[in-house]
Z-matrix of the N, CA and C atoms (Angstrom, degrees):
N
C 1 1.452
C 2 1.517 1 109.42
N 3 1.284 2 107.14 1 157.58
C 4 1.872 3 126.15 2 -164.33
C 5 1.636 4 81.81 3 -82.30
N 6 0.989 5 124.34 4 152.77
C 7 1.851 6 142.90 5 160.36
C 8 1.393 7 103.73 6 -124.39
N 9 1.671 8 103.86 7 116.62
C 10 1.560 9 105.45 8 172.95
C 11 1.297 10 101.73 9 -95.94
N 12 1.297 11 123.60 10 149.63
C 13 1.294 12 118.60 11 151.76
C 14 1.858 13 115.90 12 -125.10
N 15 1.216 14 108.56 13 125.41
C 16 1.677 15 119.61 14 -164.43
C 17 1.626 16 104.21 15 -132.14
N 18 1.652 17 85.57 16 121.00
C 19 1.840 18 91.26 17 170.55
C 20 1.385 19 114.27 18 -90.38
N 21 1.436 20 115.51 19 159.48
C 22 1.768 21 127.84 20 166.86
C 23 0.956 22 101.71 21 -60.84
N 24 1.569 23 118.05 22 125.67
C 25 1.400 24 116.92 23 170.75
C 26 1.883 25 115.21 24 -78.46
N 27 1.194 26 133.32 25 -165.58
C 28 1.253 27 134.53 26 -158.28
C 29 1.473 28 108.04 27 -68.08
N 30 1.678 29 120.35 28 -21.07
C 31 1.687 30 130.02 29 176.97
C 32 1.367 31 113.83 30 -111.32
N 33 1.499 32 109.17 31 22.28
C 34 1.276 33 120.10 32 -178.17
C 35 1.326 34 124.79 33 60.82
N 36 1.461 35 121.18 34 32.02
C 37 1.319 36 115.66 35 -178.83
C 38 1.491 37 113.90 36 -122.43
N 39 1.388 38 112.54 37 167.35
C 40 1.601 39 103.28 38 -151.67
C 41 1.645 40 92.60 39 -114.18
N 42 1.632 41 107.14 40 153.32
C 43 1.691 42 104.16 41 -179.38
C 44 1.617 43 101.14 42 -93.44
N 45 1.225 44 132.21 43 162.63
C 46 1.393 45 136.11 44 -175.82
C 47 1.760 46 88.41 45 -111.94
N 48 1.401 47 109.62 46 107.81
C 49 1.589 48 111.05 47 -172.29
C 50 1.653 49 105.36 48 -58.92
N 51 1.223 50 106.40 49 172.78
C 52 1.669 51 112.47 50 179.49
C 53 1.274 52 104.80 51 -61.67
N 54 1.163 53 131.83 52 -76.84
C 55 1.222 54 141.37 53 174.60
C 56 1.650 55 128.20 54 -10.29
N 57 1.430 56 94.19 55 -54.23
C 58 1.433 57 111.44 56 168.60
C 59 1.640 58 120.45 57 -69.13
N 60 1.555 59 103.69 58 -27.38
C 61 1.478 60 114.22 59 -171.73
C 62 1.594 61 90.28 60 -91.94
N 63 1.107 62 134.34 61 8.74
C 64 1.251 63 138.08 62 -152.03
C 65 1.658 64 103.56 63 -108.51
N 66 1.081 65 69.39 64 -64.74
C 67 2.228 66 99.08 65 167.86
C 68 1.812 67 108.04 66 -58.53
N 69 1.032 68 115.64 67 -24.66
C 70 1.215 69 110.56 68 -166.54
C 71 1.500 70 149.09 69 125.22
N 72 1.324 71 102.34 70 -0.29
C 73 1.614 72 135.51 71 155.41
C 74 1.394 73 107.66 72 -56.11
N 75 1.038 74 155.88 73 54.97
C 76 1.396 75 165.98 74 139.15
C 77 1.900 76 128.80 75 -64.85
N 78 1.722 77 83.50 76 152.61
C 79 1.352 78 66.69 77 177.85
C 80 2.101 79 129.63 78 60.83
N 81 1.245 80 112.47 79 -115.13
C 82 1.354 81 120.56 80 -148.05
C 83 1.792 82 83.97 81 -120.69
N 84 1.234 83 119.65 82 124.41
C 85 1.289 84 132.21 83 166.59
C 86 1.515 85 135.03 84 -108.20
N 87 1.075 86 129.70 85 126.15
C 88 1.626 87 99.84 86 169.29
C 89 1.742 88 101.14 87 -122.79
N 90 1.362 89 85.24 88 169.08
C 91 2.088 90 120.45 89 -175.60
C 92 1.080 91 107.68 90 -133.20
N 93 1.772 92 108.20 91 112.62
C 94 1.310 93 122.60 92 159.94
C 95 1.577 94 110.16 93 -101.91
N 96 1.824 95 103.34 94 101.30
C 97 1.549 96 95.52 95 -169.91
C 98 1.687 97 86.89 96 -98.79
N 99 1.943 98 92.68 97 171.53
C 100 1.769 99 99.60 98 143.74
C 101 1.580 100 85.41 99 -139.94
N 102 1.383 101 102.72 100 -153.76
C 103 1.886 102 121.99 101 -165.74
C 104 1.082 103 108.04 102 -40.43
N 105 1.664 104 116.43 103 -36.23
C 106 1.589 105 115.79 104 -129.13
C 107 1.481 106 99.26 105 -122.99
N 108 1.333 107 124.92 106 -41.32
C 109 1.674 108 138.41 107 -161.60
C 110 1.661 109 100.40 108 -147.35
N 111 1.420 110 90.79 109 170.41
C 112 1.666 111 109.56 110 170.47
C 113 1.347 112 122.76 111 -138.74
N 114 1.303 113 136.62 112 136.09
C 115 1.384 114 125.39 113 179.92
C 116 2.104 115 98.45 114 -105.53
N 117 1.542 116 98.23 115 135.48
C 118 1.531 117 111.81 116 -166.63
C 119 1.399 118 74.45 117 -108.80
N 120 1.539 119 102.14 118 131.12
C 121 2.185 120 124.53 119 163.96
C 122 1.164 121 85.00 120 -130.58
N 123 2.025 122 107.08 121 162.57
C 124 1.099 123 129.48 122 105.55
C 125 1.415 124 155.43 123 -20.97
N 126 1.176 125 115.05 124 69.46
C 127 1.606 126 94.59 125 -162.25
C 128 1.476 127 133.34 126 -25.13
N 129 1.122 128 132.95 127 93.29
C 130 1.599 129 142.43 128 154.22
C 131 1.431 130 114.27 129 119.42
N 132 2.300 131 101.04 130 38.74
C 133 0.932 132 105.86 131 156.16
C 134 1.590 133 130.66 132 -66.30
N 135 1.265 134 141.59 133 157.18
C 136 0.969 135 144.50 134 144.43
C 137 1.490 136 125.71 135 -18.05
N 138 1.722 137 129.66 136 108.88
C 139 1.109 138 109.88 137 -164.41
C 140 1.564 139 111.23 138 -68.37
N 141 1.749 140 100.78 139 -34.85
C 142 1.833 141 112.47 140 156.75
C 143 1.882 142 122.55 141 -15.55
N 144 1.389 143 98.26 142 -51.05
C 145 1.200 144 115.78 143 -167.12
C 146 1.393 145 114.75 144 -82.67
N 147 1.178 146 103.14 145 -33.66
C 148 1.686 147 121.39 146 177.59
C 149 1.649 148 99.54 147 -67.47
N 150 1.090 149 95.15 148 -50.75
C 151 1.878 150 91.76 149 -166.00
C 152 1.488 151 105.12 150 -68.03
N 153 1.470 152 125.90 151 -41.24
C 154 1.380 153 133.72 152 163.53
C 155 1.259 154 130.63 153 -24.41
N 156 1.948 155 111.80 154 -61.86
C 157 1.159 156 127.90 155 155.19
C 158 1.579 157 128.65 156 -59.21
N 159 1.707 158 110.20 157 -30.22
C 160 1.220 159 98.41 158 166.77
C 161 1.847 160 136.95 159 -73.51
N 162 1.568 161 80.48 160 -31.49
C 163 1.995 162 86.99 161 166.34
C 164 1.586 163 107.88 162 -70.73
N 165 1.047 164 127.81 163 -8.63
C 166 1.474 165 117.87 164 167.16
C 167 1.661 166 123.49 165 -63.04
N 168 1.836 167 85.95 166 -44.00
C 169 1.841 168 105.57 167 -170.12
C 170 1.758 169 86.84 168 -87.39
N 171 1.135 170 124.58 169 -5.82
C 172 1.726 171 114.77 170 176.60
C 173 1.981 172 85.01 171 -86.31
N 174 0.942 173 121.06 172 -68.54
C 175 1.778 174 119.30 173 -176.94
C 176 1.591 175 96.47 174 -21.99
N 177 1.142 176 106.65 175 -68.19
C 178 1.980 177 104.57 176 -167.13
C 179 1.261 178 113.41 177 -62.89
N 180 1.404 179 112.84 178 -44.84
C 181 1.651 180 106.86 179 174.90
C 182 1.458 181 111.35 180 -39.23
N 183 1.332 182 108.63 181 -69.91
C 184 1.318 183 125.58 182 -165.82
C 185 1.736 184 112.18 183 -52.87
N 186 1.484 185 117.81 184 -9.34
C 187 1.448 186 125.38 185 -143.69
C 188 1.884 187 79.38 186 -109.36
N 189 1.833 188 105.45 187 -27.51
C 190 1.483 189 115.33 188 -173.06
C 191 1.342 190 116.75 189 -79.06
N 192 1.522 191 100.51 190 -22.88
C 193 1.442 192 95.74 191 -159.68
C 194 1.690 193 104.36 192 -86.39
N 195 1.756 194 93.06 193 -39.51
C 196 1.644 195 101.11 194 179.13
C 197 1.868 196 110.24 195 -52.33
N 198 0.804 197 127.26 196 -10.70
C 199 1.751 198 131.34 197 174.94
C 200 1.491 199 101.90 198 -107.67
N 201 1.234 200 136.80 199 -37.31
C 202 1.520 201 111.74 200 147.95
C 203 1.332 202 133.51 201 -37.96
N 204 1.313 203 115.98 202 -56.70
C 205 1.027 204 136.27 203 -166.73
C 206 1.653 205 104.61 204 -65.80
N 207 1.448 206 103.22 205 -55.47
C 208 1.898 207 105.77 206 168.04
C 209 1.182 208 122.92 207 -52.52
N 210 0.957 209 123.77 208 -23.05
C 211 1.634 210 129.92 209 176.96
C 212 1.643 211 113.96 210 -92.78
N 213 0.976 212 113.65 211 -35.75
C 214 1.318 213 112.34 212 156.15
C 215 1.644 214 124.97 213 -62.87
N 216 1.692 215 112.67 214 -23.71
C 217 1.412 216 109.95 215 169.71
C 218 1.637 217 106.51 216 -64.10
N 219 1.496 218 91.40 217 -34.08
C 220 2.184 219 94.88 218 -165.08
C 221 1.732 220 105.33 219 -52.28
């Protein structure tokens, strides 16, 4: 998976990179944040679909952390 990384601009608001607007981030968005993370939709995706895509980005996390974690054994 692609890793964006995007700063707050000077009014604190975030740009939706091309790429992403590319894929399909258009238009009308929603954010289900809490403390820690945020999930970026489409407005009036499928919550089905949402959860689908998110166990995918849970696969890579988890694929990230296990090589953190190994390198920290070294």
């Amino acid at each position: 998976m692609v890793k964006f990384t995007q700063r707050l601009d000077r009014n604190n608001k975030i740009y939706i990179v091309k790429p992403l607007r590319q894929a399909g981030l258009t238009n009308t968005v929603e954010i289900l944040p809490n403390s820690q993370a945020a999930v970026i939709y489409k407005a009036g995706t499928p919550i089905k679909d949402i959860i689908a895509s998110l166990e995918t980005v849970m696969v890579d996390l988890r694929y990230h952390l296990k090589r953190e974690e190994a390198k920290q054994k070294q």
